[in-house]
MOPAC internal coordinates of N, CA, C and O (Angstrom, degrees):
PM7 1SCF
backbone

  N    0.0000 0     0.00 0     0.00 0    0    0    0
  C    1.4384 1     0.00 0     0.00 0    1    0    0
  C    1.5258 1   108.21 1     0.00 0    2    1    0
  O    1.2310 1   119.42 1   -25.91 1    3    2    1
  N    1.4316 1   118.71 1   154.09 1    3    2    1
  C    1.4585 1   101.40 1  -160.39 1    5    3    2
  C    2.0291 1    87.33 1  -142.65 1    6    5    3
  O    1.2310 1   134.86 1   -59.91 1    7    6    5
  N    1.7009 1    88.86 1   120.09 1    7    6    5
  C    1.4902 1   106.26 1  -167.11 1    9    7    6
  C    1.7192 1   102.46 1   -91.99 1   10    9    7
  O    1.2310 1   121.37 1   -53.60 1   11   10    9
  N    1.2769 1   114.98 1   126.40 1   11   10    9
  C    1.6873 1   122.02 1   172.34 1   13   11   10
  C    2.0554 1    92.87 1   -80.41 1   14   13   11
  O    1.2310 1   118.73 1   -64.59 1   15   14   13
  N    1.2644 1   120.02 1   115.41 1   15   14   13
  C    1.4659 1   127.15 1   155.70 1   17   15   14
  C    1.1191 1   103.73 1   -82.62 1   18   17   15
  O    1.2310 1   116.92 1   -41.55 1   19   18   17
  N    1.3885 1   123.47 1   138.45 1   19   18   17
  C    1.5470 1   126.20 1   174.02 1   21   19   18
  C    1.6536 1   103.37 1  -144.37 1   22   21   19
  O    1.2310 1   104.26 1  -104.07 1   23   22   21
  N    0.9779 1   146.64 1    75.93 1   23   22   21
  C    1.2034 1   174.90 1   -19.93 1   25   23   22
  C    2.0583 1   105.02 1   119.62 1   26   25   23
  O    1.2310 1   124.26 1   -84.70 1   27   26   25
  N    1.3041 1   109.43 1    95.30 1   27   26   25
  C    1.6356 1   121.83 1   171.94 1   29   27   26
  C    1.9429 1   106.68 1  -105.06 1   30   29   27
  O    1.2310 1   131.80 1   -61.55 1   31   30   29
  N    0.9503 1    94.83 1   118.45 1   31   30   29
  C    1.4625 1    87.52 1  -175.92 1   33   31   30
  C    1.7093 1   112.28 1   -87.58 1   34   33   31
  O    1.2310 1   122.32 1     2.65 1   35   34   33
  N    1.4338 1   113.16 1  -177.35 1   35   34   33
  C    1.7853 1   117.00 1  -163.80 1   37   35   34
  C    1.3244 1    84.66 1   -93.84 1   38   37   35
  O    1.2310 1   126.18 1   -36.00 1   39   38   37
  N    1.8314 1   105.73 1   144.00 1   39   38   37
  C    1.2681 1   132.84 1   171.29 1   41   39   38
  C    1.6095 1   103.82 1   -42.29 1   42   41   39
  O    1.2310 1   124.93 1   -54.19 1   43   42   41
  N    1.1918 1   108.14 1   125.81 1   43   42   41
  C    1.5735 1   119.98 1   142.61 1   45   43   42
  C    1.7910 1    88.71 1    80.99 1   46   45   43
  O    1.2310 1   126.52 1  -139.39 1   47   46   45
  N    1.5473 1   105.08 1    40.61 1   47   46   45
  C    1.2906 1   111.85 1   154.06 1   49   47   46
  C    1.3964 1   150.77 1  -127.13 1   50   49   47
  O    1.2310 1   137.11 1  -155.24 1   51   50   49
  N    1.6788 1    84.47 1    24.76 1   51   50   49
  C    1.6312 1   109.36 1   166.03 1   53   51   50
  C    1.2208 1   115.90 1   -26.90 1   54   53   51
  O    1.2310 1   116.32 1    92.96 1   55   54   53
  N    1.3504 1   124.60 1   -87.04 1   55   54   53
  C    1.5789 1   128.15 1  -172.02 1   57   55   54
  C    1.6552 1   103.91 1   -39.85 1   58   57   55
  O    1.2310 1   114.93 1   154.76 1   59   58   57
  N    0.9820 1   127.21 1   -25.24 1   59   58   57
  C    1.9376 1   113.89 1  -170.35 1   61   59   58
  C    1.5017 1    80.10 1  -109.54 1   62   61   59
  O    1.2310 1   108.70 1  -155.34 1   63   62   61
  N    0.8247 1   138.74 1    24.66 1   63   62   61
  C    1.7633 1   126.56 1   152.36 1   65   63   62
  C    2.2259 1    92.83 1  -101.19 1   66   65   63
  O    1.2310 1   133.24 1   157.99 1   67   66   65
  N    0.6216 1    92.01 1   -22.01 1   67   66   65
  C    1.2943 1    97.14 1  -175.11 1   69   67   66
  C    1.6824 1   132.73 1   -97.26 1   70   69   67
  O    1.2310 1   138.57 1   161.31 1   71   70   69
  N    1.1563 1    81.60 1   -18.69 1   71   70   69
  C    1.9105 1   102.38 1   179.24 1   73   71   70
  C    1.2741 1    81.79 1   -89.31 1   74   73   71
  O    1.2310 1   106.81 1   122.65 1   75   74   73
  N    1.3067 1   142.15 1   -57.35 1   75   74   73
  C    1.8310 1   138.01 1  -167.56 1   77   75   74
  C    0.7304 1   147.18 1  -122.24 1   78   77   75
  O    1.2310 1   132.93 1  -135.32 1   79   78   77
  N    1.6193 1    92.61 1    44.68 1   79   78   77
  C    1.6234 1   116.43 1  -175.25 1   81   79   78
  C    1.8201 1    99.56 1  -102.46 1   82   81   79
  O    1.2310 1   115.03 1   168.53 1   83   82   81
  N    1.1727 1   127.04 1   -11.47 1   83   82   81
  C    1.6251 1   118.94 1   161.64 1   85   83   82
  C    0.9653 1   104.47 1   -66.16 1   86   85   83
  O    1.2310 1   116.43 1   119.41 1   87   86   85
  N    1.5053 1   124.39 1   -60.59 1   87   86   85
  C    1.5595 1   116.91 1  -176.28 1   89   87   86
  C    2.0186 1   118.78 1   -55.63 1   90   89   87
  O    1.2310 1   126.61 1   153.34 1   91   90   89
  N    0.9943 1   104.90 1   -26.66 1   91   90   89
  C    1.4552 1   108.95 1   175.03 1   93   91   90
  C    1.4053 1   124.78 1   -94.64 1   94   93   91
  O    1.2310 1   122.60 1  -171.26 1   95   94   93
  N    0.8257 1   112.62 1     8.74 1   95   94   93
  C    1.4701 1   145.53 1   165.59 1   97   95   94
  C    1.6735 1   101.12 1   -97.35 1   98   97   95
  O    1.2310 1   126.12 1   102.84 1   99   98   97
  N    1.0876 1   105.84 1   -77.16 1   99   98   97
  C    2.0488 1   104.98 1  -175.42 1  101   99   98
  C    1.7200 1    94.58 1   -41.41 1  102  101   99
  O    1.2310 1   116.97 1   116.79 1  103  102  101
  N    1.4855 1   123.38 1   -63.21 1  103  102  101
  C    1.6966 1   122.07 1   179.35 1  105  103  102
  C    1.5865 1    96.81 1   -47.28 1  106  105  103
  O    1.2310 1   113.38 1    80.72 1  107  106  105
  N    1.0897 1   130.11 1   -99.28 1  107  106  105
  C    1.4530 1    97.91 1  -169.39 1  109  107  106
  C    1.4032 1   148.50 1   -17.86 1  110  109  107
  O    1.2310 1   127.48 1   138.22 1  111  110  109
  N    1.4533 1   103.21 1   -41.78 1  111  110  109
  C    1.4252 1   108.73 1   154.78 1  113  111  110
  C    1.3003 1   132.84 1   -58.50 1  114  113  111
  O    1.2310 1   127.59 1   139.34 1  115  114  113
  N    1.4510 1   102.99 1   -40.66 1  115  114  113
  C    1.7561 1   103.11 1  -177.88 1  117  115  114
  C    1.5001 1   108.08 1   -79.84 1  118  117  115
  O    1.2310 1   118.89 1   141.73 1  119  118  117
  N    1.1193 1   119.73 1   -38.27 1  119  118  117
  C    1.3598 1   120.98 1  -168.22 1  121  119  118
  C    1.7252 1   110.73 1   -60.81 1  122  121  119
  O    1.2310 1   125.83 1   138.83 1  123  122  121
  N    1.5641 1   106.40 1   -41.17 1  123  122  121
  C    1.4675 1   105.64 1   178.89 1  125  123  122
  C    1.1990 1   136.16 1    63.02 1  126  125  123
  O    1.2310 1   131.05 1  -166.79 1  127  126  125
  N    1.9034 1    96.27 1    13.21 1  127  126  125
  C    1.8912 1   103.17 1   173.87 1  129  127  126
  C    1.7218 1    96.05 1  -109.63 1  130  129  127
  O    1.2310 1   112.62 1  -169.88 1  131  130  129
  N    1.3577 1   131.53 1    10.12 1  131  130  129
  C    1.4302 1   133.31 1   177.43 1  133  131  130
  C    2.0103 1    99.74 1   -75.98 1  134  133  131
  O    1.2310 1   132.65 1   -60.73 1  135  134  133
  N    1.5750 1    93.17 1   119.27 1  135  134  133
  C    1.7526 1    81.78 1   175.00 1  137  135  134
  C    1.4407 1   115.61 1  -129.62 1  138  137  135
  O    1.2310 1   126.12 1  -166.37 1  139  138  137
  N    1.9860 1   105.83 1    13.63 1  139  138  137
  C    1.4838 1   129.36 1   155.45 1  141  139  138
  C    1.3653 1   106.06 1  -155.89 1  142  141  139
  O    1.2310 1   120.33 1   -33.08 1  143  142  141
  N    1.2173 1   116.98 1   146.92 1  143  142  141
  C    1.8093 1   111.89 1   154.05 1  145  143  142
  C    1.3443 1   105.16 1  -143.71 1  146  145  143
  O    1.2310 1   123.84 1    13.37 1  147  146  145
  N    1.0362 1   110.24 1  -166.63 1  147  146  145
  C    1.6538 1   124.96 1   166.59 1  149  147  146
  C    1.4281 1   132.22 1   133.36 1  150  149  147
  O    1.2310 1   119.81 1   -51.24 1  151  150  149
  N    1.3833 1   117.96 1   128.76 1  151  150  149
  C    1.3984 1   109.71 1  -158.47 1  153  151  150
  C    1.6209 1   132.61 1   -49.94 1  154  153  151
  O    1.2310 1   113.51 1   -35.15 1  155  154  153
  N    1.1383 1   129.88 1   144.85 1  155  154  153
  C    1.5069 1   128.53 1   155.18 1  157  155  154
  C    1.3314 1   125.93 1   -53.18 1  158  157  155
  O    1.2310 1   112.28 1   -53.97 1  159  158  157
  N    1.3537 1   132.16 1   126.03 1  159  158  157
  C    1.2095 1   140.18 1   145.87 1  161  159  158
  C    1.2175 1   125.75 1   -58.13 1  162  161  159
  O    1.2310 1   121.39 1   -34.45 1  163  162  161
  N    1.6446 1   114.94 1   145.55 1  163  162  161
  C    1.6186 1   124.15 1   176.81 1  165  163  162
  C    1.6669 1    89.73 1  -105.35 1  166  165  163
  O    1.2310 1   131.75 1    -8.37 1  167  166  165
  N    1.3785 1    94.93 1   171.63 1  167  166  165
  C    1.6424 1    92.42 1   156.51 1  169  167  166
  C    1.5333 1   126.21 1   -75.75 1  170  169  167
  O    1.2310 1   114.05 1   175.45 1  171  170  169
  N    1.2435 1   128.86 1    -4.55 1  171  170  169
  C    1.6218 1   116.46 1   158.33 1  173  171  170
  C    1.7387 1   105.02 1   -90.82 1  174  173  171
  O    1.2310 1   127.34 1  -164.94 1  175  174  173
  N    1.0959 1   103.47 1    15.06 1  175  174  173
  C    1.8971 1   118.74 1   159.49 1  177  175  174
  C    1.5950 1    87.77 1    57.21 1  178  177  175
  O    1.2310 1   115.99 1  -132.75 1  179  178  177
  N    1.3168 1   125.22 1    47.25 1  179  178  177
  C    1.3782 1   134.87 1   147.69 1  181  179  178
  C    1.4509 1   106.57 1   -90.44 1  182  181  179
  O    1.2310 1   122.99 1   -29.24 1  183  182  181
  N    1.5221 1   111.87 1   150.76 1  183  182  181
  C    1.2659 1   151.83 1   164.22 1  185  183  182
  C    1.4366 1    93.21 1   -22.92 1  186  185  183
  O    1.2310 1   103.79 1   -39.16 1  187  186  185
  N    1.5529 1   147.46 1   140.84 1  187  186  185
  C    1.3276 1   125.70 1   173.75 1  189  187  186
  C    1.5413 1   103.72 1  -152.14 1  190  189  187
  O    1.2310 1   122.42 1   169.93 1  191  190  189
  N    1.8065 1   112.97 1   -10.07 1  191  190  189
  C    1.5363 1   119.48 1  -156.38 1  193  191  190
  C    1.3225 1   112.91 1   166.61 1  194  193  191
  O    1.2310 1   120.60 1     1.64 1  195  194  193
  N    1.1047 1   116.45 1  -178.36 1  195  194  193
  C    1.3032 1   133.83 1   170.69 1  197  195  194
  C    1.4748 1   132.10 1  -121.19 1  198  197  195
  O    1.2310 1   121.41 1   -29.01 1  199  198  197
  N    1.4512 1   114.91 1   150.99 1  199  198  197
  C    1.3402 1   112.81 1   176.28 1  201  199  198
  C    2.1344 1    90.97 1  -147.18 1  202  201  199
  O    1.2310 1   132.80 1   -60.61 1  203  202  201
  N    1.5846 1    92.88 1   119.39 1  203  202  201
  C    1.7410 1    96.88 1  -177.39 1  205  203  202
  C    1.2043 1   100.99 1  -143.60 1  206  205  203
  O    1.2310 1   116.22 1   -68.73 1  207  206  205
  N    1.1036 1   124.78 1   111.27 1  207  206  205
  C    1.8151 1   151.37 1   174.56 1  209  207  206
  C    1.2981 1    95.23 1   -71.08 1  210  209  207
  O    1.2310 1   115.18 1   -67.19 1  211  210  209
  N    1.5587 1   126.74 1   112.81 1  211  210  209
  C    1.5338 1   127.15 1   168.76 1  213  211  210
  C    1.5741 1   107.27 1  -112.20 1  214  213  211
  O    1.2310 1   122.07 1   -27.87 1  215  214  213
  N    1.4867 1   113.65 1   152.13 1  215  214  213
  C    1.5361 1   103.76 1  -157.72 1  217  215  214
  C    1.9757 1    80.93 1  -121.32 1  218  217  215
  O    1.2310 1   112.07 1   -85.28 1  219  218  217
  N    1.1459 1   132.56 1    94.72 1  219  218  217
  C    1.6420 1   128.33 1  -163.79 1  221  219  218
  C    1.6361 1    86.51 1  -140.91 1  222  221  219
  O    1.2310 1   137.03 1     1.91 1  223  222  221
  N    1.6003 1    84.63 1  -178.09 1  223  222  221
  C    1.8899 1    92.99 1  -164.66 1  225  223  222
  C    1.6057 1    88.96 1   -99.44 1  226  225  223
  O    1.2310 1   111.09 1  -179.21 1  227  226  225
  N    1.3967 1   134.37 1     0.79 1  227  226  225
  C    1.6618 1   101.35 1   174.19 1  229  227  226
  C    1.2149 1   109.78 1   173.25 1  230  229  227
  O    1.2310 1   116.50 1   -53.01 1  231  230  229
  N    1.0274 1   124.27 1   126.99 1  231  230  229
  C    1.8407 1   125.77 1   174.04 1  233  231  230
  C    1.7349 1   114.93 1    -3.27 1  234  233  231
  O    1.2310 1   112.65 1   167.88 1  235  234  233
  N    0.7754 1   131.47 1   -12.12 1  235  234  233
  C    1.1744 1   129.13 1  -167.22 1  237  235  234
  C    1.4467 1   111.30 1  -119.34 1  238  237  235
  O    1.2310 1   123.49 1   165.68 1  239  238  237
  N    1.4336 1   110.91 1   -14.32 1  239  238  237
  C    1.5558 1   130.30 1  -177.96 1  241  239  238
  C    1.5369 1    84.34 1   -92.79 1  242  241  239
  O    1.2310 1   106.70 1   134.56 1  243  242  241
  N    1.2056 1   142.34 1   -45.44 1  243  242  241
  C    1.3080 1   139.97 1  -137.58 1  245  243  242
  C    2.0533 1    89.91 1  -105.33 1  246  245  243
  O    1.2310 1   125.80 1   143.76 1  247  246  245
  N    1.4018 1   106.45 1   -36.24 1  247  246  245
  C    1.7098 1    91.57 1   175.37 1  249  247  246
  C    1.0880 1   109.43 1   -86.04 1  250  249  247
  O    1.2310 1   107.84 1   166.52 1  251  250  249
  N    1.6559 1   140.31 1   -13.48 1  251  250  249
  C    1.1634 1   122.03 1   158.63 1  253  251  250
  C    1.4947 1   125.58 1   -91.98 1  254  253  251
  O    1.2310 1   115.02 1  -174.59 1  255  254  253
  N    1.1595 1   127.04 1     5.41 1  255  254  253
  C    1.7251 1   138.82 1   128.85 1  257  255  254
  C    1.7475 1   115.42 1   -32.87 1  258  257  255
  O    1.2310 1   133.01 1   115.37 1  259  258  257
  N    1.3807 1    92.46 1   -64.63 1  259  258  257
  C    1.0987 1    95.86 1  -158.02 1  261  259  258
  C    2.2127 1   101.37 1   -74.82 1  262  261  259
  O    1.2310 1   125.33 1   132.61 1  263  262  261
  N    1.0031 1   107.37 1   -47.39 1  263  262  261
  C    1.5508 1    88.64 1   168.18 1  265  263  262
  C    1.1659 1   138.23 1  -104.46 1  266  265  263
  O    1.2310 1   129.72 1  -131.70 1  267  266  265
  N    1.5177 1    98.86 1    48.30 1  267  266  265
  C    1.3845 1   107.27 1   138.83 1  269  267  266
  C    1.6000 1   109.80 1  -120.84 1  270  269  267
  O    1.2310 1   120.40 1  -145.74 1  271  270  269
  N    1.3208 1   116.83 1    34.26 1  271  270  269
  C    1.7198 1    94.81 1   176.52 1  273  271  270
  C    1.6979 1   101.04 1   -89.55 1  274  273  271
  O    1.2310 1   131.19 1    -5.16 1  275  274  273
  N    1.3434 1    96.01 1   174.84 1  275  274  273
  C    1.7967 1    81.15 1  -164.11 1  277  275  274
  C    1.9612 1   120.11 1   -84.10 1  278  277  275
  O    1.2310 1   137.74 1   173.59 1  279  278  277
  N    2.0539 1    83.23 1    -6.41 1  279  278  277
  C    1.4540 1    81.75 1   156.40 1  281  279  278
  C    1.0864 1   141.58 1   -61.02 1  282  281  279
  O    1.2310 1   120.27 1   125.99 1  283  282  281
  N    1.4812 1   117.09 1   -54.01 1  283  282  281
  C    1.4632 1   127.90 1   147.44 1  285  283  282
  C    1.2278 1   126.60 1    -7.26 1  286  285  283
  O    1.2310 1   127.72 1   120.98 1  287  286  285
  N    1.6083 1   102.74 1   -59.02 1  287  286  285
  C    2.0506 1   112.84 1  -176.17 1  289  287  286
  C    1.2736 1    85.81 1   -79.31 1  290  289  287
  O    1.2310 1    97.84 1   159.98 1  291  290  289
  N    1.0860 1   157.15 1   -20.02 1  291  290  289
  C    1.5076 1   125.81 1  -145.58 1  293  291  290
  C    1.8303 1    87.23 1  -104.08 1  294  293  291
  O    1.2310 1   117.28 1   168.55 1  295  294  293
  N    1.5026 1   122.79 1   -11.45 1  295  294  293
  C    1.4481 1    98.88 1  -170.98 1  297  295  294
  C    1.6799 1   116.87 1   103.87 1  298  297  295
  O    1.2310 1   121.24 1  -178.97 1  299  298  297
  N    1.2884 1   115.23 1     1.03 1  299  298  297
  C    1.3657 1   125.12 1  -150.93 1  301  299  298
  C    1.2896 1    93.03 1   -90.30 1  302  301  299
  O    1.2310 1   105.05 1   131.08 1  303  302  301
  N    1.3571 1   145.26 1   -48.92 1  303  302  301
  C    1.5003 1   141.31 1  -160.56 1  305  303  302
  C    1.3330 1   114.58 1   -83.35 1  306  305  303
  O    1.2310 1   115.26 1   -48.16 1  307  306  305
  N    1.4875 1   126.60 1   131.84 1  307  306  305
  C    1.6001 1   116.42 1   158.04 1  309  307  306
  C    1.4770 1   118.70 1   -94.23 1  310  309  307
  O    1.2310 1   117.63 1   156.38 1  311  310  309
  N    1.3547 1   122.12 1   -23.62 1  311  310  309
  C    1.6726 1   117.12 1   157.23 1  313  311  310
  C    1.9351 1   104.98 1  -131.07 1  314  313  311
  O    1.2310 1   127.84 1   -18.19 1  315  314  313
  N    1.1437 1   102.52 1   161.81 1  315  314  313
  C    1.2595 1   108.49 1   177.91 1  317  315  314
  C    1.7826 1    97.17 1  -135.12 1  318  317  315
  O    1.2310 1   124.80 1   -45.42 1  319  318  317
  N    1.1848 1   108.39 1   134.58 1  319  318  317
  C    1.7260 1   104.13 1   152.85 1  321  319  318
  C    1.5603 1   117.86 1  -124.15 1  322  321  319
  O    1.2310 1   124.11 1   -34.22 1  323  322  321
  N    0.7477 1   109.71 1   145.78 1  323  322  321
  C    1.7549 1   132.63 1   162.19 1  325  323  322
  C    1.5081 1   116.11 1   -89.82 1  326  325  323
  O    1.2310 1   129.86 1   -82.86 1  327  326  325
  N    1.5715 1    98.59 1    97.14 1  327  326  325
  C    1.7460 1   100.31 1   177.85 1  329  327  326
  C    1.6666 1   121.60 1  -111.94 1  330  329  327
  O    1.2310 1   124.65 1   -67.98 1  331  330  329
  N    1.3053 1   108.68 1   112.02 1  331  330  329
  C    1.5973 1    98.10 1   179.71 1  333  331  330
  C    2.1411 1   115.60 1   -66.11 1  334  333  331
  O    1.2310 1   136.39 1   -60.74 1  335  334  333
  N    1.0627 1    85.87 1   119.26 1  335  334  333
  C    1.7084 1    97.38 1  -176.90 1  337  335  334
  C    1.2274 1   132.81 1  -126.08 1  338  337  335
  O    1.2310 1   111.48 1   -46.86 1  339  338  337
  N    1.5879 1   133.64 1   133.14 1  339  338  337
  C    1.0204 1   154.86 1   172.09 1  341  339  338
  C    1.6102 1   136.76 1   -74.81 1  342  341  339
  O    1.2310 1   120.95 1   -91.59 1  343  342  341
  N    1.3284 1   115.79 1    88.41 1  343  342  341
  C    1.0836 1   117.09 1  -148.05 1  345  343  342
  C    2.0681 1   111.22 1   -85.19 1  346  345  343
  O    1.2310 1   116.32 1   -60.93 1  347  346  345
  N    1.2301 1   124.59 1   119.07 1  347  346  345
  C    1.5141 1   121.29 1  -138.51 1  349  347  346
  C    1.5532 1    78.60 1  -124.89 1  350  349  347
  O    1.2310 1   116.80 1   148.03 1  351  350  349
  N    1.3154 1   123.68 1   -31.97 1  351  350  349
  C    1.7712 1   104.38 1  -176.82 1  353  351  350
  C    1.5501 1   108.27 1  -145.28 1  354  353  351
  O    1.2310 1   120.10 1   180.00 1  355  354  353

């Protein structure tokens, strides 16, 4: 099943997108259900969020993905969604 993460992080929290983005980077790697990611743009085309396509067997694989990435612990997100999605191209 293939989960759309959509992840906006809290104002004026650049630097902690940045202090733990190696470590959230290594979780993507280890975990091995990431099969796109990559950050959101603001309009000063700063760092602003997330967007992470997880390829897992079920909503529940995909909310406990999602809090444990180390963004999550670090405080970094102000909404997160969990979208079930269909990938056509």
């Amino acid at each position: 099943m293939l989960i759309a993460l959509i992840a906006k992080d809290k104002a004026g929290h650049l630097e902690t997108r940045k202090s733990n983005r190696d470590a959230h980077l290594a979780y993507i790697k280890e975990t091995g259900v990431v099969t796109q990611a990559g950050p959101l743009l603001g309009a000063d085309a700063q760092m602003c969020g997330s967007l992470v396509v997880l390829d897992v067997a079920d909503m529940a694989a995909a909310e406990a993905w999602a809090r444990q990435d180390p963004y999550a612990k670090a405080g970094l997100f102000e909404t997160v969604e969990l979208i079930q999605w269909n990938k056509v191209i």
